[in-house]
N, CA, C and O atoms as a printed pandas DataFrame, in Angstrom:
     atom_number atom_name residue_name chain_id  residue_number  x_coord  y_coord  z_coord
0              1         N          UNK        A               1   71.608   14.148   49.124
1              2        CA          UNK        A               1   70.969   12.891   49.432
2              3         C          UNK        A               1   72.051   11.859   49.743
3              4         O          UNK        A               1   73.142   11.973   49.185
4              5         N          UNK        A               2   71.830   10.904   50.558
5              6        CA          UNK        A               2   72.587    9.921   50.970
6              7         C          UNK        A               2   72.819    8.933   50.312
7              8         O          UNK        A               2   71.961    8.833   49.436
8              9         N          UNK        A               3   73.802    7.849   50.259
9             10        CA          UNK        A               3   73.828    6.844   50.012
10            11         C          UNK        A               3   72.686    5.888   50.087
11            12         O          UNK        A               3   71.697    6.435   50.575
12            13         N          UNK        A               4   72.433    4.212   49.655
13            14        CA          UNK        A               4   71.610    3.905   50.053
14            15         C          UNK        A               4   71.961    3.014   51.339
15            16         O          UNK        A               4   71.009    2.515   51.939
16            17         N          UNK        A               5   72.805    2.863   51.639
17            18        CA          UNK        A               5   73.605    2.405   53.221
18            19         C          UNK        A               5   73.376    3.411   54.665
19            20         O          UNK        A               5   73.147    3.153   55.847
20            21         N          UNK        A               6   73.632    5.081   53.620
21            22        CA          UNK        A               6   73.501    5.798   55.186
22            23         C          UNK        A               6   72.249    6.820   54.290
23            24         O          UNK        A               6   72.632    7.746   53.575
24            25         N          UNK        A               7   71.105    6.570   54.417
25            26        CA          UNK        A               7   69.868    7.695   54.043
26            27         C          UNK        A               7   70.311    9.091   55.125
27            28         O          UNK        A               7   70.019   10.116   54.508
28            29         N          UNK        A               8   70.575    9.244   55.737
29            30        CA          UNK        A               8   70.246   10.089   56.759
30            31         C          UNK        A               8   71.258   10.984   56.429
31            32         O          UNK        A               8   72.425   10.593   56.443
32            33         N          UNK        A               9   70.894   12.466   56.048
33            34        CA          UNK        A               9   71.984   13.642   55.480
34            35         C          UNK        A               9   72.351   14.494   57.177
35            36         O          UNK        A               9   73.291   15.209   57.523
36            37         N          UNK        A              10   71.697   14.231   57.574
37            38        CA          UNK        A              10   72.385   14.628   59.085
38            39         C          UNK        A              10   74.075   13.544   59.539
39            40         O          UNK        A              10   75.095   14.104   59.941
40            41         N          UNK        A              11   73.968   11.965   59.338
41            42        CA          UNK        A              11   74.981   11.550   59.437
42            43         C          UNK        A              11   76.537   11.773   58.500
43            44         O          UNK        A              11   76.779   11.777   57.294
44            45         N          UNK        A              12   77.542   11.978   59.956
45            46        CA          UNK        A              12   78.501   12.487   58.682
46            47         C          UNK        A              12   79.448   11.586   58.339
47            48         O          UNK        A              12   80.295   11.895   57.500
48            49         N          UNK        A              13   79.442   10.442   58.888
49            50        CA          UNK        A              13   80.051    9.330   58.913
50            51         C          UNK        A              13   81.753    9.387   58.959
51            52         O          UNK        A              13   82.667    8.735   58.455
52            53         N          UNK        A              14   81.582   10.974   60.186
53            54        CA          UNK        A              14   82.984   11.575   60.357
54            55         C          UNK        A              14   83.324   10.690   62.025
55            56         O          UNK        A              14   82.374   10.551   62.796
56            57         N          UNK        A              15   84.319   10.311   62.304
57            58        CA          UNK        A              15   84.324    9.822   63.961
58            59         C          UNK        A              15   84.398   11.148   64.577
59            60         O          UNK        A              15   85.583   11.446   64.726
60            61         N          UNK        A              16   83.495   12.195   65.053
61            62        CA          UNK        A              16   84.076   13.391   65.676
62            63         C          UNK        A              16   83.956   13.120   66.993
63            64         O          UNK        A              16   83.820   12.022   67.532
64            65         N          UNK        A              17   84.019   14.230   67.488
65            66        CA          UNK        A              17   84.242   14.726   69.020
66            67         C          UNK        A              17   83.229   13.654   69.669
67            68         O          UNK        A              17   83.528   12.652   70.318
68            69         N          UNK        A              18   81.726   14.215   69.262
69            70        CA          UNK        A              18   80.487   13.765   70.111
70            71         C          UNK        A              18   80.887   11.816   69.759
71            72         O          UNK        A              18   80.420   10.937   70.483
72            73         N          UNK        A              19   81.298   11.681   69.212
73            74        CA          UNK        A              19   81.148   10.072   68.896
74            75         C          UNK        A              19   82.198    9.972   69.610
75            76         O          UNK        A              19   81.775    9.299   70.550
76            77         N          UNK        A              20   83.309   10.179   69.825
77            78        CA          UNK        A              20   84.671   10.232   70.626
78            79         C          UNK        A              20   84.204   10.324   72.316
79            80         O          UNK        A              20   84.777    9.543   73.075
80            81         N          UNK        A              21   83.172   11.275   72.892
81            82        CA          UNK        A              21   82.484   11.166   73.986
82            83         C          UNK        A              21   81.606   10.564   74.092
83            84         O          UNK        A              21   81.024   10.591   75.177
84            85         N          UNK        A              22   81.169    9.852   73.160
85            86        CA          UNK        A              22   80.334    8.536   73.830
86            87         C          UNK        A              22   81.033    7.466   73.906
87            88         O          UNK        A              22   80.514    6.703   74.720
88            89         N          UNK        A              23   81.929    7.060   73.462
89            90        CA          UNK        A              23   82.822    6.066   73.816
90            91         C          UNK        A              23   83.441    6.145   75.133
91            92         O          UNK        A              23   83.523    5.296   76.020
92            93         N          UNK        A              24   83.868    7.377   75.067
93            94        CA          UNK        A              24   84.184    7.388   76.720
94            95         C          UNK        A              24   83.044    7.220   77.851
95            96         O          UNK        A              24   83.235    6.966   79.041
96            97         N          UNK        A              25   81.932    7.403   77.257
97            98        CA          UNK        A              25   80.632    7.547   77.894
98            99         C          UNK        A              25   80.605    5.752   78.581
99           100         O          UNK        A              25   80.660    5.265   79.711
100          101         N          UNK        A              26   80.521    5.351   77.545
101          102        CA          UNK        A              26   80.336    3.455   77.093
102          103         C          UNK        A              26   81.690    3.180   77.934
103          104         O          UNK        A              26   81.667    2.068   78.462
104          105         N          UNK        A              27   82.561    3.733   78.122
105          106        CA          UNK        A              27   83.696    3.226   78.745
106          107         C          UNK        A              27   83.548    3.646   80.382
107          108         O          UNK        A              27   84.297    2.990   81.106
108          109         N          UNK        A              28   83.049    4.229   80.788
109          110        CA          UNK        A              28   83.197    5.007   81.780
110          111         C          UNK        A              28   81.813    3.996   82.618
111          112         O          UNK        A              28   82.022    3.673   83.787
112          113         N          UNK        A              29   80.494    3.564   81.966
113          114        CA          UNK        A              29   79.572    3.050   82.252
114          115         C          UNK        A              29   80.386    1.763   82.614
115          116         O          UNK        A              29   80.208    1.409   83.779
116          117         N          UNK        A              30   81.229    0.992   81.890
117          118        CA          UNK        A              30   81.760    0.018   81.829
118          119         C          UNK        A              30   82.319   -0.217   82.943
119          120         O          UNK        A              30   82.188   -1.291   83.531
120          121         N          UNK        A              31   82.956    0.677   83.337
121          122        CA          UNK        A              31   83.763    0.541   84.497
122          123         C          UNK        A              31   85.468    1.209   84.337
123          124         O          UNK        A              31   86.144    1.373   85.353
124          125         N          UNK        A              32   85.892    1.472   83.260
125          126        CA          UNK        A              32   86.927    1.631   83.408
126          127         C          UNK        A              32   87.174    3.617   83.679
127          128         O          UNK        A              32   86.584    4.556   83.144
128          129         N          UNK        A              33   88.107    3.602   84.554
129          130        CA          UNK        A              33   88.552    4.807   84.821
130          131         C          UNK        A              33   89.910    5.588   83.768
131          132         O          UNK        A              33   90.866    4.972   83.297
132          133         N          UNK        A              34   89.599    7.204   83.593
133          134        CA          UNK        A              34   90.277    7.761   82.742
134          135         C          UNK        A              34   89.925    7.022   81.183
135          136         O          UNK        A              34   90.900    6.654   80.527
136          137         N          UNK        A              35   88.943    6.875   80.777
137          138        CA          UNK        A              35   88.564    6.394   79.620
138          139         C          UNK        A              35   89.071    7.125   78.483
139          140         O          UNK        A              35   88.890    8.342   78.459
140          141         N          UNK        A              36   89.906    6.345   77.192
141          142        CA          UNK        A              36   89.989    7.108   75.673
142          143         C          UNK        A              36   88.662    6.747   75.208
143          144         O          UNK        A              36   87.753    6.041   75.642
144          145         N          UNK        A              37   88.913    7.686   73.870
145          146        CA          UNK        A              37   87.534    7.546   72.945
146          147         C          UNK        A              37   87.933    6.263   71.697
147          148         O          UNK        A              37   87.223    6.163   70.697
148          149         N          UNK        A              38   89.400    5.143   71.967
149          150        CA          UNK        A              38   89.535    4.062   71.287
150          151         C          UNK        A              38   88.414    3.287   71.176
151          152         O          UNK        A              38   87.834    2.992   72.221
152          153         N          UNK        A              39   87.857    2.779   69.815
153          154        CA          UNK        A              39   87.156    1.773   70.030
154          155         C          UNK        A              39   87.767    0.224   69.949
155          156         O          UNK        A              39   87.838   -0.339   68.856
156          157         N          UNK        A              40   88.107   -0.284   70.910
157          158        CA          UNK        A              40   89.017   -1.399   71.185
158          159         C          UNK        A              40   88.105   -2.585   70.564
159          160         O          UNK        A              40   86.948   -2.403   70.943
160          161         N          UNK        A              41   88.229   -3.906   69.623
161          162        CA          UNK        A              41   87.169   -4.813   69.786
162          163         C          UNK        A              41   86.510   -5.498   70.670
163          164         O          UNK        A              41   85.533   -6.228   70.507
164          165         N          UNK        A              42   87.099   -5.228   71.636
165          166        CA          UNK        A              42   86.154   -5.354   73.012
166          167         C          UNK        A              42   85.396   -4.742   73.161
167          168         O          UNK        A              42   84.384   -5.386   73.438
168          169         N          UNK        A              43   85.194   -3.387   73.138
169          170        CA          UNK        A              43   83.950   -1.892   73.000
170          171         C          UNK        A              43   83.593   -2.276   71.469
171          172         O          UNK        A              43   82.384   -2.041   71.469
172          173         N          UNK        A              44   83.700   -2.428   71.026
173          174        CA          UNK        A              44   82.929   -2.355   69.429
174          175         C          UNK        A              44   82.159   -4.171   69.810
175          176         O          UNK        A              44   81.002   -4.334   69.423
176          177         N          UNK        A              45   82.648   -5.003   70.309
177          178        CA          UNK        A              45   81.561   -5.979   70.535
178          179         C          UNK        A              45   80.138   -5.683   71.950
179          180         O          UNK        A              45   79.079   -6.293   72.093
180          181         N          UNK        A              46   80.563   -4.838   72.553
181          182        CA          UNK        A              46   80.137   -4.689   73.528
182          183         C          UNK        A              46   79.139   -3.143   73.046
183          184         O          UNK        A              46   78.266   -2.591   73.716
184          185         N          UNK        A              47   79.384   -2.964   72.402
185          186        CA          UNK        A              47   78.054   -1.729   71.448
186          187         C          UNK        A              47   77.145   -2.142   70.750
187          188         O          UNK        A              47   76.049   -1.597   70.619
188          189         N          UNK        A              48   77.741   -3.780   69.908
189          190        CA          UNK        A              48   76.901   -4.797   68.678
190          191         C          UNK        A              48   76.536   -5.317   70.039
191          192         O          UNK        A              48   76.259   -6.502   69.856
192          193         N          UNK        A              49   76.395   -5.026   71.315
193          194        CA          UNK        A              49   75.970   -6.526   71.975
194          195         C          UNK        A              49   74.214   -6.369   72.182
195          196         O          UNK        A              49   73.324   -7.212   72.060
196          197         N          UNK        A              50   74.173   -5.093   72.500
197          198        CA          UNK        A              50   73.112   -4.714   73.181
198          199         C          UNK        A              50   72.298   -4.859   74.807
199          200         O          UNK        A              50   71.157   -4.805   75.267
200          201         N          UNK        A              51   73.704   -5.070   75.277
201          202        CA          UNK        A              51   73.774   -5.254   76.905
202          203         C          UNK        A              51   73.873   -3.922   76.966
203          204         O          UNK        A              51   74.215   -3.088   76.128
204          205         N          UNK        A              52   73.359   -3.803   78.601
205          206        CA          UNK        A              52   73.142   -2.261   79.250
206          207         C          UNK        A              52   73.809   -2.255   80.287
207          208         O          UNK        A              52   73.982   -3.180   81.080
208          209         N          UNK        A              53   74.214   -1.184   80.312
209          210        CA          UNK        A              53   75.686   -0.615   80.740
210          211         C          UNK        A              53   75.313    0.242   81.823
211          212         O          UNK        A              53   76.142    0.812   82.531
212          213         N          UNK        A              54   73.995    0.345   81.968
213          214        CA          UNK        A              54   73.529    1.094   83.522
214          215         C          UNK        A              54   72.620    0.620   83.958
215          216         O          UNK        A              54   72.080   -0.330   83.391
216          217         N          UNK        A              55   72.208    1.084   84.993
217          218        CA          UNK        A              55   71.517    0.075   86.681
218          219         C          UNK        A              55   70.332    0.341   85.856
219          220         O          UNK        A              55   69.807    1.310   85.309
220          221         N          UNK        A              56   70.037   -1.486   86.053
221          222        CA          UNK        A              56   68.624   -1.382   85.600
222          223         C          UNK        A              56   67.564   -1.941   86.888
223          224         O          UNK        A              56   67.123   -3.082   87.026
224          225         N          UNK        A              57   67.311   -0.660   87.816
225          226        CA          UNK        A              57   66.363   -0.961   88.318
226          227         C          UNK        A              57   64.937   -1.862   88.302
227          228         O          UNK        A              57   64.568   -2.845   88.946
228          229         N          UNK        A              58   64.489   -1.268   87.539
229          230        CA          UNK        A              58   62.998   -1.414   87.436
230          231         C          UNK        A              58   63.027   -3.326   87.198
231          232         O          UNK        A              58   62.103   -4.089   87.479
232          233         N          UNK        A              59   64.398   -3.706   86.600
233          234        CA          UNK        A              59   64.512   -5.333   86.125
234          235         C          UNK        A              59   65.130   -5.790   87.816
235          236         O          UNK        A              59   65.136   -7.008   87.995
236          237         N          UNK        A              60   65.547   -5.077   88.819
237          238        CA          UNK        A              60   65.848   -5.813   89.614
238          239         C          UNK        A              60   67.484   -5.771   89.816
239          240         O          UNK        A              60   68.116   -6.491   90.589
240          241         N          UNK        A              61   68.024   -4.756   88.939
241          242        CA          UNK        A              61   69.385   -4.558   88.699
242          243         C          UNK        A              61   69.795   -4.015   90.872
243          244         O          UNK        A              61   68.951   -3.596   91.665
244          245         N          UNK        A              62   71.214   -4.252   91.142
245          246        CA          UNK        A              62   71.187   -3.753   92.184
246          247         C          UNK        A              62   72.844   -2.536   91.999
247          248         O          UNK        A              62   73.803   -2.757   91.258
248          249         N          UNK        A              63   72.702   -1.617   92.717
249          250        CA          UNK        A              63   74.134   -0.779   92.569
250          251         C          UNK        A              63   75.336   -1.846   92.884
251          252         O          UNK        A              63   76.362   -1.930   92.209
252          253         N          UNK        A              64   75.062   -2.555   93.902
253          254        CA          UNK        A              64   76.662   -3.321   94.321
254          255         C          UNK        A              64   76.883   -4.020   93.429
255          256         O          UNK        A              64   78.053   -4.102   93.054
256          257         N          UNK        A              65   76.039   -4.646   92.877
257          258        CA          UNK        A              65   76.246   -5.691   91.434
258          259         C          UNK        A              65   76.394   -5.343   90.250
259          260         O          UNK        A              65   76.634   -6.230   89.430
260          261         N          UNK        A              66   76.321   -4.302   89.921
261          262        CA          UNK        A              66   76.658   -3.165   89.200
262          263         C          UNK        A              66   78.750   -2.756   89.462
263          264         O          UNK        A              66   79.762   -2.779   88.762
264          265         N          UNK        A              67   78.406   -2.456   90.796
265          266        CA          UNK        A              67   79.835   -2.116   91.202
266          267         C          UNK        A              67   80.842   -3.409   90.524
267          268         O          UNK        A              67   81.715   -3.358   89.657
268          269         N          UNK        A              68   80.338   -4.483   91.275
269          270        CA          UNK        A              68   80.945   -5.772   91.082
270          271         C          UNK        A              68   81.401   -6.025   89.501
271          272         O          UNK        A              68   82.457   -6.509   89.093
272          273         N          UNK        A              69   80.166   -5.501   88.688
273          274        CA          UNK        A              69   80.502   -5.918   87.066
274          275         C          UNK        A              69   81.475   -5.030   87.050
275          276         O          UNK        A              69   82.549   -5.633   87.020
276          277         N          UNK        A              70   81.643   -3.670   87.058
277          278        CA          UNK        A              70   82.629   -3.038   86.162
278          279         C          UNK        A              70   83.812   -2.699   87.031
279          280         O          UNK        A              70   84.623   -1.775   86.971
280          281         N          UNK        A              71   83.635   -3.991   88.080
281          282        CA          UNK        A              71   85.293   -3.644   88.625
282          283         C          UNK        A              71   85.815   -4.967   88.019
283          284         O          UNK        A              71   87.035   -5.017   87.866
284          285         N          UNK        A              72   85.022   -6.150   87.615
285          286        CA          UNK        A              72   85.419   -7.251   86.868
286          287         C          UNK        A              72   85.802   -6.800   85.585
287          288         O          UNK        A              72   86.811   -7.360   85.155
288          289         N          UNK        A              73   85.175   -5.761   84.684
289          290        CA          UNK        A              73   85.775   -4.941   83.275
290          291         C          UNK        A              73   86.733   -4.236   83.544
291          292         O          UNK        A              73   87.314   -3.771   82.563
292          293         N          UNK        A              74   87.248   -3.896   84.838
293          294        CA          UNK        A              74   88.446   -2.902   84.888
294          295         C          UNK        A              74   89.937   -4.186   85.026
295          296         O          UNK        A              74   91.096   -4.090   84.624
296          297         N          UNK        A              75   89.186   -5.350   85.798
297          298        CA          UNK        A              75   90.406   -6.212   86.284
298          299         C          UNK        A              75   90.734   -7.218   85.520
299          300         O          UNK        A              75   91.884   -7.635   85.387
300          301         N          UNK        A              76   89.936   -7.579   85.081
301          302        CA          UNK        A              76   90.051   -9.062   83.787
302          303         C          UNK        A              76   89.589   -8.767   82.859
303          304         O          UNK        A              76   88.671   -9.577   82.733
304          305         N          UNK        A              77   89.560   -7.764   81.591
305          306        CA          UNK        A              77   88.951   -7.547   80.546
306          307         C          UNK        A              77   89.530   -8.524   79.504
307          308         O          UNK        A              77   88.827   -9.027   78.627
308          309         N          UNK        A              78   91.329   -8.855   79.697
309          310        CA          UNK        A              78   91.852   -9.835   78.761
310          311         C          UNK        A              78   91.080  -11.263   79.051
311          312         O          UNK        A              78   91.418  -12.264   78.420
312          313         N          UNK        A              79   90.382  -11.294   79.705
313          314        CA          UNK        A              79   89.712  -12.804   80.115
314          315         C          UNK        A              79   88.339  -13.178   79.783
315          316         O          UNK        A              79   87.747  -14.246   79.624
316          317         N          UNK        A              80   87.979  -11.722   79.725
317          318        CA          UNK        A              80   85.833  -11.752   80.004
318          319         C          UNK        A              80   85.504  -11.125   78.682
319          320         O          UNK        A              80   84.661  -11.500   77.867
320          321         N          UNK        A              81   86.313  -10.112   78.619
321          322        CA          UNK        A              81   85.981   -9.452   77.549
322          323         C          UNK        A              81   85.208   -7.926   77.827
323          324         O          UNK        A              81   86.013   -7.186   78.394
324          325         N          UNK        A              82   84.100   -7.359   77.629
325          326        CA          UNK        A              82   83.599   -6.554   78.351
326          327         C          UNK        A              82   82.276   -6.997   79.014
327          328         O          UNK        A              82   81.546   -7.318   78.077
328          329         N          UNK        A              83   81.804   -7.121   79.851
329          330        CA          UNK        A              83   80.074   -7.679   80.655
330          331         C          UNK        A              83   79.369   -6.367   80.572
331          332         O          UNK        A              83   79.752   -5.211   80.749
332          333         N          UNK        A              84   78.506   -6.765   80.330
333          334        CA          UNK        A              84   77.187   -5.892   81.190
334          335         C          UNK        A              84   77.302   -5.486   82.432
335          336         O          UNK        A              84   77.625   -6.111   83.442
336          337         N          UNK        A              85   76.907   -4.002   82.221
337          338        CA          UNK        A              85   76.880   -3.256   83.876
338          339         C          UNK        A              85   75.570   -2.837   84.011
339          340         O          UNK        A              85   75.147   -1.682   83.965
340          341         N          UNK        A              86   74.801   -4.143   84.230
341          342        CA          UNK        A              86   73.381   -3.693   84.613
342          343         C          UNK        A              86   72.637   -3.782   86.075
343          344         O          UNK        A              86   71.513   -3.482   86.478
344          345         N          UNK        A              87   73.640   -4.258   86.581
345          346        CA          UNK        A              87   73.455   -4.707   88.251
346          347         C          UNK        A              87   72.535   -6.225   88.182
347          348         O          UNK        A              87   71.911   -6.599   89.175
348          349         N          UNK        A              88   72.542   -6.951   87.013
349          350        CA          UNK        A              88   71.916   -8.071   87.315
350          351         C          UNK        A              88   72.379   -8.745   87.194
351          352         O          UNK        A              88   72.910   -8.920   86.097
352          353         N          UNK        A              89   72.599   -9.996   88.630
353          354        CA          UNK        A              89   73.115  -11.379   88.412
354          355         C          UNK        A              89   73.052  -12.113   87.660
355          356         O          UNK        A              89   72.303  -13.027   88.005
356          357         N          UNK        A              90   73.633  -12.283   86.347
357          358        CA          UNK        A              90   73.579  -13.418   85.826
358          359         C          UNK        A              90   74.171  -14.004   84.988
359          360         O          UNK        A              90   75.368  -13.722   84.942
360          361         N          UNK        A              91   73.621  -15.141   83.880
361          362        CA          UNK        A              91   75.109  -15.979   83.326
362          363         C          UNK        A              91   76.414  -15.102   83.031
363          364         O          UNK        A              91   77.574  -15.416   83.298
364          365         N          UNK        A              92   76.021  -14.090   82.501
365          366        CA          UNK        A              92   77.178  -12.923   82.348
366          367         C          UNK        A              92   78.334  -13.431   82.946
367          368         O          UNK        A              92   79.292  -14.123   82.601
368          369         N          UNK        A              93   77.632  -12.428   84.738
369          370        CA          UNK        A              93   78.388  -12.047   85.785
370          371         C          UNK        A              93   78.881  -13.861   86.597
371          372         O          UNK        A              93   79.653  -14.334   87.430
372          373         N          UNK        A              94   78.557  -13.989   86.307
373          374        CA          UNK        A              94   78.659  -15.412   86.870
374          375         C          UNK        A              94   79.937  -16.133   86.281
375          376         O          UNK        A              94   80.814  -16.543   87.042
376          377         N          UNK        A              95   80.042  -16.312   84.603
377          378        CA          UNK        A              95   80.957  -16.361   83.729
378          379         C          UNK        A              95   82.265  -15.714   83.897
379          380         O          UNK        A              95   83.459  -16.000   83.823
380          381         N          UNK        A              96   81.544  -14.766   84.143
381          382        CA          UNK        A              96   83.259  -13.420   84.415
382          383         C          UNK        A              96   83.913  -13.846   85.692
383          384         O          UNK        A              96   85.139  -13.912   85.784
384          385         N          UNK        A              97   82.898  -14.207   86.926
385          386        CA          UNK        A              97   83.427  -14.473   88.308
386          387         C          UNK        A              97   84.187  -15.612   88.062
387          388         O          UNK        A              97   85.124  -15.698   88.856
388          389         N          UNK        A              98   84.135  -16.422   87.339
389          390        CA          UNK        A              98   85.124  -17.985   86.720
390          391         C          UNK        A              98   86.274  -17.451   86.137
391          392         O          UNK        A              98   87.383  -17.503   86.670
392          393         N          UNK        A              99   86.070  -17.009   85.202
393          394        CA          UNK        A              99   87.465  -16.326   84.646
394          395         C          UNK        A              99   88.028  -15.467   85.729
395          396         O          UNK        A              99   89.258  -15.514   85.692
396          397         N          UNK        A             100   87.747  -14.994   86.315
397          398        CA          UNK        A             100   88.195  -14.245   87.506
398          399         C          UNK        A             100   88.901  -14.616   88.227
399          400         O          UNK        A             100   89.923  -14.067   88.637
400          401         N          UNK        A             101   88.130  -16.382   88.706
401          402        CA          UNK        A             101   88.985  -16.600   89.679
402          403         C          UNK        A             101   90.196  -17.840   89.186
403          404         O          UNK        A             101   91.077  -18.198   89.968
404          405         N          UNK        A             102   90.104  -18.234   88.202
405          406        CA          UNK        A             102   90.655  -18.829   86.847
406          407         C          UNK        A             102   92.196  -18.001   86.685
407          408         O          UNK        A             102   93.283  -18.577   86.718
408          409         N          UNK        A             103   91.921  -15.979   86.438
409          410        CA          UNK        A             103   93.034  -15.669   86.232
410          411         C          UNK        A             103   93.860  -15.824   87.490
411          412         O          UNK        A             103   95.038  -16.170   87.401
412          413         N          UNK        A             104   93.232  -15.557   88.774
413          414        CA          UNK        A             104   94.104  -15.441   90.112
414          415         C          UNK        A             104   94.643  -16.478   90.515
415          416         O          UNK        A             104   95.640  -16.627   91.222
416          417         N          UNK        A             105   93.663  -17.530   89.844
417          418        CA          UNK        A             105   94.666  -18.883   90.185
418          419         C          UNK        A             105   96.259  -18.482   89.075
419          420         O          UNK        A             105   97.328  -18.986   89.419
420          421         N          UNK        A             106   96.219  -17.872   88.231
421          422        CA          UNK        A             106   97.270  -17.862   87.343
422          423         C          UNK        A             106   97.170  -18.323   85.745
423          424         O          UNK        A             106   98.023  -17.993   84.921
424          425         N          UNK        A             107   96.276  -18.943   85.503
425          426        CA          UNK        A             107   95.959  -19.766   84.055
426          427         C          UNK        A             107   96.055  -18.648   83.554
427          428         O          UNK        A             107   95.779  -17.571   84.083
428          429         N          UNK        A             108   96.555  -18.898   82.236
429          430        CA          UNK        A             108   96.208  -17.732   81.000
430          431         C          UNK        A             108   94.906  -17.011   80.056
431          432         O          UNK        A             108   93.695  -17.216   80.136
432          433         N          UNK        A             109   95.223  -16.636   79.684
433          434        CA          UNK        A             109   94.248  -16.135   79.016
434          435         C          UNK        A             109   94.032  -17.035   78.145
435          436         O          UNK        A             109   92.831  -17.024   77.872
436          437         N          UNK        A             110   94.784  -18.091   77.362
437          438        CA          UNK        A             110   94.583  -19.010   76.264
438          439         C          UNK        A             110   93.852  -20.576   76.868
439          440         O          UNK        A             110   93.209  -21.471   76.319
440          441         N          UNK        A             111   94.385  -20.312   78.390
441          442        CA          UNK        A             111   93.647  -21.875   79.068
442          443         C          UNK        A             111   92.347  -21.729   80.390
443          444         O          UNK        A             111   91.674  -22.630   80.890
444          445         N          UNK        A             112   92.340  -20.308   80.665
445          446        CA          UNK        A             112   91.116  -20.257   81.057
446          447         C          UNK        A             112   89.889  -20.445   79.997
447          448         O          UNK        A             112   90.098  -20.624   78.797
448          449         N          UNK        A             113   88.892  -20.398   80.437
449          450        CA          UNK        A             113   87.545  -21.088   80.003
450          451         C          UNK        A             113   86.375  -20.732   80.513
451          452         O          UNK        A             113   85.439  -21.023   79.768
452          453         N          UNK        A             114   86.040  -20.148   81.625
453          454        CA          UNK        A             114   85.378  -20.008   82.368
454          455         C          UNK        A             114   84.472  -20.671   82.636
455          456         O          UNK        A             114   83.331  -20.246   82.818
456          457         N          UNK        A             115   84.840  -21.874   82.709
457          458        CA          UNK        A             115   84.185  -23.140   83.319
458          459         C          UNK        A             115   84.950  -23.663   84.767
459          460         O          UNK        A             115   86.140  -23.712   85.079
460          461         N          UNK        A             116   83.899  -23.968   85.377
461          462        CA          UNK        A             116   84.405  -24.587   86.739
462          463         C          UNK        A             116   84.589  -26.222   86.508
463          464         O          UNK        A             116   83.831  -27.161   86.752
464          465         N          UNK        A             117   85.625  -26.174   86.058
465          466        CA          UNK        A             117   86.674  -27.814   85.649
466          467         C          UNK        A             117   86.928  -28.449   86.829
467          468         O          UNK        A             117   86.400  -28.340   87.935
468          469         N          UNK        A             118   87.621  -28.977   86.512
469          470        CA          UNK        A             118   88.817  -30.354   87.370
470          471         C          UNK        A             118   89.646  -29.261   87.641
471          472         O          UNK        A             118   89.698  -28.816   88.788
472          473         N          UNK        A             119   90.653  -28.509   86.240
473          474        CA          UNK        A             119   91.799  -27.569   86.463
474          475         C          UNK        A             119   91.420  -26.409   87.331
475          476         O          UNK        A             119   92.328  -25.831   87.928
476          477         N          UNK        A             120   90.087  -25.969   87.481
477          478        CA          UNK        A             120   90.042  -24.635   88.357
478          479         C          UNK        A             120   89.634  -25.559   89.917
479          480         O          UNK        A             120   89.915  -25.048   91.001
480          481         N          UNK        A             121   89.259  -26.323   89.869
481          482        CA          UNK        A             121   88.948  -26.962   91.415
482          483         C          UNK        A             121   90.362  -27.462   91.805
483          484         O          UNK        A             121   90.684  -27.141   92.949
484          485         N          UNK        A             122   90.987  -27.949   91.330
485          486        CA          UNK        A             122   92.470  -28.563   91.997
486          487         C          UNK        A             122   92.845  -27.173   92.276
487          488         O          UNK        A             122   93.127  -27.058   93.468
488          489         N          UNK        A             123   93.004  -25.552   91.316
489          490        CA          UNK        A             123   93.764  -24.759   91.917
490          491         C          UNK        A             123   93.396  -23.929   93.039
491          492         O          UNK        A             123   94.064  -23.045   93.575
492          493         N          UNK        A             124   92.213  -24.347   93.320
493          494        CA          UNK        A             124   91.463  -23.109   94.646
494          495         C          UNK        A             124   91.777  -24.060   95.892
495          496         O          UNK        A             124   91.644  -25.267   96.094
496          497         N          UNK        A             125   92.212  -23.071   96.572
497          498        CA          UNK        A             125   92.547  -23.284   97.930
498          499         C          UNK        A             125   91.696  -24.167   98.970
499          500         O          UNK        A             125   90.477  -23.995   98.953
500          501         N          UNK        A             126   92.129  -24.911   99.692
501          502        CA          UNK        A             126   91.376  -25.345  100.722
502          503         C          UNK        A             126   91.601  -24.401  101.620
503          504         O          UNK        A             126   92.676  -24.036  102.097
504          505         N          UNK        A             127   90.046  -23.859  101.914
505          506        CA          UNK        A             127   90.293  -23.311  103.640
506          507         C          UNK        A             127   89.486  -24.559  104.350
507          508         O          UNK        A             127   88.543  -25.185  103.865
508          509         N          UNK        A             128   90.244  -24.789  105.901
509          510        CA          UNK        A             128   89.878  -25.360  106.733
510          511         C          UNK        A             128   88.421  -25.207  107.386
511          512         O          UNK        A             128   88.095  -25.912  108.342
C-alpha cells in the first residue's frame, strides 16, 4: 500500500526510462531539436502550466503558428521561458514576439520585459 501522498502502487516514484521519454516527448513538442530527458525549470514550469504543446485544431490552432511558437522556444528560451505550442495566437505568442524582438535589439535578459516601451521603440529600426 502506498503512502498517503502517492496511493497508487503502480507509481514507482523512480525517474525511469518512460518518464525520461516523455520529457523528450514535451521537449520535442516544444520545439527544441535533439531533446535530453533534463527537466530544466523551464520544462518543469511548463508541465505545472497546463498549456498544450500540440496543434489544437478544433480551437482554431494553425500549423504555421505552431511552427512560429516553437521556433521562438528554440531561439529565446533565456527570455520567454517556454510558450505554448498550440498554434494559437495569443497573449503568449505575442509576449514572446516582444522579447524576441527586445533580444535582437540586444537588451538582456535582466532588461528585457516584454513590453513594447520607449526602450524597445527607440531601438527598432526605421525603414523608410
Amino acid at each position: 500500500m502506498g503512502s498517503p501522498l502517492w496511493p497508487w502502487n503502480s507509481f514507482s516514484r523512480v525517474f525511469d526510462e518512460t518518464i525520461e521519454n516523455s520529457v523528450k516527448q514535451l521537449k520535442t513538442d516544444a520545439g527544441l531539436v535533439n531533446p535530453d530527458g533534463v527537466v530544466t525549470t523551464n520544462f518543469m514550469a511548463a508541465l505545472l502550466s497546463m498549456d498544450a504543446f500540440q496543434l489544437l485544431l478544433s480551437y482554431g490552432g494553425s500549423a504555421d503558428i505552431r511552427a512560429f511558437q516553437q521556433e521562438m522556444n528554440r531561439k529565446y528560451e533565456a527570455y520567454i521561458g517556454i510558450m505554448p505550442c498550440d498554434g494559437i495566437y495569443g497573449r503568449n505568442t505575442n509576449t514572446a514576439f516582444i522579447y524576441a524582438l527586445q533580444a535582437e535589439e540586444g537588451l538582456p535578459v535582466g532588461v528585457a520585459n516584454g513590453n513594447f516601451g520607449s526602450t524597445t521603440k527607440n531601438c527598432c529600426p526605421t525603414i523608410p
